[in-house]
C-alpha positions as CSV (number, residue, x, y, z in Angstrom):
1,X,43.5,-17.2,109.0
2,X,47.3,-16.1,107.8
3,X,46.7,-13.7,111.4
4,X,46.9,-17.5,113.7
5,X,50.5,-17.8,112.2
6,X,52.6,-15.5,114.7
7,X,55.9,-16.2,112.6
8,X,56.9,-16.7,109.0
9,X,60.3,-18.9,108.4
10,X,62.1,-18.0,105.1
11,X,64.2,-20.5,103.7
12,X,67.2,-20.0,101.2
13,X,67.7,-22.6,98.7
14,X,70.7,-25.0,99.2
15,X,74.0,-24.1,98.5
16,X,76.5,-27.0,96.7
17,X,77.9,-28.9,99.5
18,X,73.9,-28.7,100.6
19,X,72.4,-30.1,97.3
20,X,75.3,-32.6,96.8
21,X,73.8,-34.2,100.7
22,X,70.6,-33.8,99.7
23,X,70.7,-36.0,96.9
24,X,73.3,-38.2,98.4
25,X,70.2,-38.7,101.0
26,X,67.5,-39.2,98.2
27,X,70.0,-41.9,96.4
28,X,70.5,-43.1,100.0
29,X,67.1,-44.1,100.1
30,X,67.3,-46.2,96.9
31,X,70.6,-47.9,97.4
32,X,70.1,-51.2,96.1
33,X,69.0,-49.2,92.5
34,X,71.8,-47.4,92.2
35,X,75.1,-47.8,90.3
36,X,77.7,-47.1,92.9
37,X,81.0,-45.0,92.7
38,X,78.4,-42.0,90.9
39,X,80.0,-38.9,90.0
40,X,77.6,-36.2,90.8
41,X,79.3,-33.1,90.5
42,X,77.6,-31.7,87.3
43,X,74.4,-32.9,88.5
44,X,75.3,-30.7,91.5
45,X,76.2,-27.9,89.3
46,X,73.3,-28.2,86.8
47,X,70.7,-28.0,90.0
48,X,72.6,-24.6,91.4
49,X,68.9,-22.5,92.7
50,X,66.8,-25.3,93.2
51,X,65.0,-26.6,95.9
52,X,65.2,-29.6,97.9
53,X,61.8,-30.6,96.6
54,X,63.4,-30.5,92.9
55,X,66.5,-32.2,94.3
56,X,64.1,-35.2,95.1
57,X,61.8,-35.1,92.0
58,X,64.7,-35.2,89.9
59,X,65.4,-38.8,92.1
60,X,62.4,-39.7,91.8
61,X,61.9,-39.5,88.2
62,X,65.9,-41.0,87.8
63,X,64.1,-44.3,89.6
64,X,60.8,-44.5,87.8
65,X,63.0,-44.5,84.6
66,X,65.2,-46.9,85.7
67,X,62.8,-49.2,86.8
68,X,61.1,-48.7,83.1
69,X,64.6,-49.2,81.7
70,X,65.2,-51.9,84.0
71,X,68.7,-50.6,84.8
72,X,70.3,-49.0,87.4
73,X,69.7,-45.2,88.5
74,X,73.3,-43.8,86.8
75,X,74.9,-40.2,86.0
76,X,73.0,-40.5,83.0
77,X,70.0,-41.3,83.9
78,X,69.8,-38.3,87.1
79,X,71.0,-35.9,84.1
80,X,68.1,-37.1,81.5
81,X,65.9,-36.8,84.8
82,X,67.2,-33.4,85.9
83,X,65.9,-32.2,82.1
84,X,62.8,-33.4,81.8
85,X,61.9,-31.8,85.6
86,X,63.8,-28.7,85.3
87,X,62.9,-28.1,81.1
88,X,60.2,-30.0,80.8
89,X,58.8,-32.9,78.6
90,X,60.3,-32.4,75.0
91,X,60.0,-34.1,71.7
92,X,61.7,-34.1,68.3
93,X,58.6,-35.2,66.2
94,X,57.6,-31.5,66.1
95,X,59.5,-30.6,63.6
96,X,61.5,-33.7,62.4
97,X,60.1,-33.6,59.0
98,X,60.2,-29.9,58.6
99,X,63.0,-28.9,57.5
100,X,62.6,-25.5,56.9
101,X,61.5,-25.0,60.1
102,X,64.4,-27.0,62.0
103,X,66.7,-24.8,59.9
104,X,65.2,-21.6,61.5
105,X,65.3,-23.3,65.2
106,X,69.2,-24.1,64.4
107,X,69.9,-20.6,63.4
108,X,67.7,-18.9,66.3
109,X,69.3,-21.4,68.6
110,X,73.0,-20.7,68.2
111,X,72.1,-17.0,67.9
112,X,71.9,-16.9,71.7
113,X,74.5,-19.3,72.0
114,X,76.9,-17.5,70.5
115,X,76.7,-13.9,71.9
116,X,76.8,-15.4,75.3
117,X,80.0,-17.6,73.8
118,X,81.7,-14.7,72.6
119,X,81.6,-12.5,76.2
120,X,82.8,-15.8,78.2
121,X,85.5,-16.2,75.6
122,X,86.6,-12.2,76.0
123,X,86.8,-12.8,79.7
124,X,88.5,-16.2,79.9
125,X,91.1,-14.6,77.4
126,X,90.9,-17.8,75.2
127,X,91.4,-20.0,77.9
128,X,89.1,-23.2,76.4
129,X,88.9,-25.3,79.5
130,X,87.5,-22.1,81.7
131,X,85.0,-21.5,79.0
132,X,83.7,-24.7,79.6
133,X,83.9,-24.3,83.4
134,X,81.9,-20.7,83.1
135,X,79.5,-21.3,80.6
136,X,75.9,-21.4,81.9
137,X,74.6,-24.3,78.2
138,X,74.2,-27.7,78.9
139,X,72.7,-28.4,75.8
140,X,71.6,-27.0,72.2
141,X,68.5,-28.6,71.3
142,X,66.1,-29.0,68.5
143,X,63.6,-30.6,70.8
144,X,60.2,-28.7,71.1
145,X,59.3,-27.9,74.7
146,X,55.8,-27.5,74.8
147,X,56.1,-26.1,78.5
148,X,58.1,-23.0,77.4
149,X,55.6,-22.8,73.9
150,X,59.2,-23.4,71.9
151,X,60.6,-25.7,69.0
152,X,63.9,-25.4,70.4
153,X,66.0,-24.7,73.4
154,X,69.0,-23.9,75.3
155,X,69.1,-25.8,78.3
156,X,71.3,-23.7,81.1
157,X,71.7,-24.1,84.7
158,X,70.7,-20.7,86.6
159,X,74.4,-19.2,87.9
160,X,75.3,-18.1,90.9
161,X,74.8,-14.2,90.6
162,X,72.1,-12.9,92.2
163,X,73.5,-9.3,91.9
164,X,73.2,-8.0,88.5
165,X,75.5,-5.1,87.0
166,X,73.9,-3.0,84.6
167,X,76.4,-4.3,81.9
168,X,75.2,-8.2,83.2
169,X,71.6,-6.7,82.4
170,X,72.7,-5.6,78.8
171,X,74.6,-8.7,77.9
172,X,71.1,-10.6,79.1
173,X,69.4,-8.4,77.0
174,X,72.0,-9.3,74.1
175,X,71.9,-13.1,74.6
176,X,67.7,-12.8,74.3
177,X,67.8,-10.7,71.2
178,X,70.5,-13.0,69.5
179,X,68.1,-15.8,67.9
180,X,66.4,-12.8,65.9
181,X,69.2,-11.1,65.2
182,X,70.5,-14.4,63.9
183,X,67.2,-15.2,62.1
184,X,67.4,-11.3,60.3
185,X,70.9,-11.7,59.4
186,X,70.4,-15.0,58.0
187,X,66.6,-14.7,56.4
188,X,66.1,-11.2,56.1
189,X,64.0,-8.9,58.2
190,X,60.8,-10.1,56.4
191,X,62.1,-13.9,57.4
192,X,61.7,-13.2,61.0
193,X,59.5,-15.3,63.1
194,X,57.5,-15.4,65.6
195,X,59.6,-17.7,67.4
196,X,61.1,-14.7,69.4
197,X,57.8,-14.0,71.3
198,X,59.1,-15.3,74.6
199,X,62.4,-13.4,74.0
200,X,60.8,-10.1,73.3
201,X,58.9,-10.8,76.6
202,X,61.6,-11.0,78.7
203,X,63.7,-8.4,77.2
204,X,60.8,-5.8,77.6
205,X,60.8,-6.8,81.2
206,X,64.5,-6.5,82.0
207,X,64.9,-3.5,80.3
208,X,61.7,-2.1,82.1
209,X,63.5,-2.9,85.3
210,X,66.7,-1.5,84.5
211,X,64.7,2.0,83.3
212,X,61.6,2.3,85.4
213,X,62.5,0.8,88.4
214,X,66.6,1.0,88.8
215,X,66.5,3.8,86.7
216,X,69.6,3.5,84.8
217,X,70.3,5.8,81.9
218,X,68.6,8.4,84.0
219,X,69.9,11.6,85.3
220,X,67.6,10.4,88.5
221,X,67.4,7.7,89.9
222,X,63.7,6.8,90.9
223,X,61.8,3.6,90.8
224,X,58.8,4.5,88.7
225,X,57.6,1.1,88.8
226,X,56.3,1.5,92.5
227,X,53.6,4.2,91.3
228,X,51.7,1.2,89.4
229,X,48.6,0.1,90.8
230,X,48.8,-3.2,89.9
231,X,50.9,-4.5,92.7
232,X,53.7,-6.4,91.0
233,X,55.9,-3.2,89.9
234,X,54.7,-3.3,86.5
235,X,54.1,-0.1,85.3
236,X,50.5,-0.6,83.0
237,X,51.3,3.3,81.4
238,X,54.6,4.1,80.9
239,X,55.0,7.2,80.6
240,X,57.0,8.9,77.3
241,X,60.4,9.0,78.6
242,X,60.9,5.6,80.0
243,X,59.1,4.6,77.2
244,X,62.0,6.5,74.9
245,X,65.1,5.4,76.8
246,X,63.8,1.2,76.6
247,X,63.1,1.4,72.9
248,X,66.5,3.1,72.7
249,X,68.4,1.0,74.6
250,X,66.5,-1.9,72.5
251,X,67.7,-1.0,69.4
252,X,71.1,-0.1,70.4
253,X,71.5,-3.5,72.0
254,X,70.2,-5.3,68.9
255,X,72.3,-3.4,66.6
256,X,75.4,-4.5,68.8
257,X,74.0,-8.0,69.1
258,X,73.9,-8.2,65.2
259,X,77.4,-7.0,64.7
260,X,78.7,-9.7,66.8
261,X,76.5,-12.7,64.9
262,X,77.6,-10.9,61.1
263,X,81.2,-11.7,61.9
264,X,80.1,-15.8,63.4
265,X,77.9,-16.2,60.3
266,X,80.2,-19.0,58.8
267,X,80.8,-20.2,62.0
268,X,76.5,-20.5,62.6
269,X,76.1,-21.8,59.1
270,X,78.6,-25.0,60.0
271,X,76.9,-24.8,63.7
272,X,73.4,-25.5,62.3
273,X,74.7,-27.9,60.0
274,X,75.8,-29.8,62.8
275,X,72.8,-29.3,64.9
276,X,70.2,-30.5,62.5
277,X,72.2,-33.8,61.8
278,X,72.4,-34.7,65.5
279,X,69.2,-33.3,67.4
280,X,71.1,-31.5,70.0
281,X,74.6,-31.3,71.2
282,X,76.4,-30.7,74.4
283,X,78.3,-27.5,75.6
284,X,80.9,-30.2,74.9
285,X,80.4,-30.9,71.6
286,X,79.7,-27.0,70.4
287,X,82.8,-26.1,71.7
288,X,84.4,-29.0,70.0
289,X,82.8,-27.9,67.0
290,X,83.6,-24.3,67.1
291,X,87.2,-25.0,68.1
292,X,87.6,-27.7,65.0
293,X,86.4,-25.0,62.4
294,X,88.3,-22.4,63.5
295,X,91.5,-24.2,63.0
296,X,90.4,-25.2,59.8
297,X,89.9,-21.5,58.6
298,X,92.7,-20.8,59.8
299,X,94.6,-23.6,58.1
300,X,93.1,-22.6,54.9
301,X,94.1,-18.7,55.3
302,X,97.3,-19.7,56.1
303,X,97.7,-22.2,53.2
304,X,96.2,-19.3,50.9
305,X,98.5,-17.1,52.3
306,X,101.1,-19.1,51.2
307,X,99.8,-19.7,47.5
308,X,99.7,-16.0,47.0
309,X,103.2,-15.6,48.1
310,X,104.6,-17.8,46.1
């Protein structure tokens, strides 16, 4: 049957300007339920990858909870919308009375937070406002997501690179391992849970591709994934070198990850703190947070730098 087709039309997904009409056009269509004057810039940013079709199930949903709100469609309601299509339905009952186990979320949580923090604040030489601007978060949140199997989550818009450096890779790799890092710095290794599954995952994929099929930290540079017979790249049998290079890139990036989380562990302990109280916060708020106790440590060192001198 595909045969009768004579042509096949591939389409890219919309850039800004594009998604910014395209919802424009969806609202359009339900003027009389919207609040007018609608800043939609972050909504725009938040849906950067995404297809028209999302663009106008993300509407959609905006309307059938206004309706149920009986309000209007607003910012806030097209950014609650945008989560529950892109993320998925979550709730906090999960683990509201467990503490223990919110405790864990918080600290596996700001793990990948913060190494991806710490990068965009080396490159945007402490520049607070272009941290804000770069950062991929939206929000930090204790919320299970029984989509993605996970008690908690980082919701993130997608970026606009679609070219990936081998040190973009790493830092991926980084930002993945940083919730168990995090948990192991904070609970021991025998504390570690089994709330990294999905991480693990994806870090043995990325760093497959970087080895087997890029073939980065080889002298050659042959894609060994195109041998499998599988048909999707994915080597079933590594063989032992590929094998050797991926489990020694995955320590060596762990071990760096770690040494980056050791030196935030106050900062995580206050981070958590935070988190737990308020369900989730917004990029917002953490950097609020993070700026706020870093001036008071240093307002403390300098006041017990003074003591001493005197």
């Amino acid at each position: 049957m595909l045969r009768r087709f004579q042509m096949k039309v591939d389409f890219r997904m919309p850039n800004k300007e594009e998604r910014l009409a395209i919802i424009g056009h969806y609202l359009d269509q339900r003027a009389d339920k919207v609040l007018p004057g609608m800043d939609l810039r972050h909504l725009v940013e938040v849906t950067e990858g995404r297809s028209p079709a999302d663009l106008e199930t993300i509407v959609n949903q905006a309307g059938i909870s206004a309706v149920q709100n009986g309000d209007l469609i607003g910012a806030e309601t097209l950014m609650q919308a945008a989560e529950r299509v892109l993320v998925g339905n979550v709730n906090s009952n999960t683990t509201k009375e467990r503490e223990r186990d919110r405790r864990i979320i918080a600290i596996h949580e700001w793990g990948h937070f913060l190494v991806d923090f710490e990068r965009e604040r080396k490159e945007a030489g402490g520049d607070w406002d272009k941290i804000l601007s770069e950062m991929k978060t939206i929000k930090i949140s204790l919320k299970a997501n029984p989509r993605n199997n996970a008690l908690g989550f980082v919701f993130h818009k997608q970026g606009a690179n679609l070219l990936k450096t081998k040190g973009d890779i790493e830092h991926d790799v980084r930002v993945l391992l940083g919730g168990m890092a995090n948990e192991e710095l904070f609970f021991g290794e025998e504390g570690t849970t089994n709330g990294a599954h999905n991480d693990i995952t994806r870090v043995t994929k990325l760093l497959h591709h970087a080895v087997a099929e890029m073939g980065m930290y080889r002298k050659t540079r042959l894609n060994f994934g195109a041998l499998s017979n599988d048909g999707n790249g994915a080597s079933r049998n590594l063989d032992e070198e590929t094998r050797g290079i991926m489990e020694a890139q995955s320590e060596k990036l762990y071990g760096e990850t770690k040494a980056v989380l050791a030196r935030l562990k106050p900062l995580t302990e206050h981070l958590a703190g935070k988190l737990m109280d308020a369900g989730e916060m917004s990029l917002h708020e953490a950097l609020f947070e993070i700026r706020s106790f870093e001036a008071a440590c240093y307002e403390f060192g300098n006041r017990v730098g003074l003591a001493s001198a005197n």
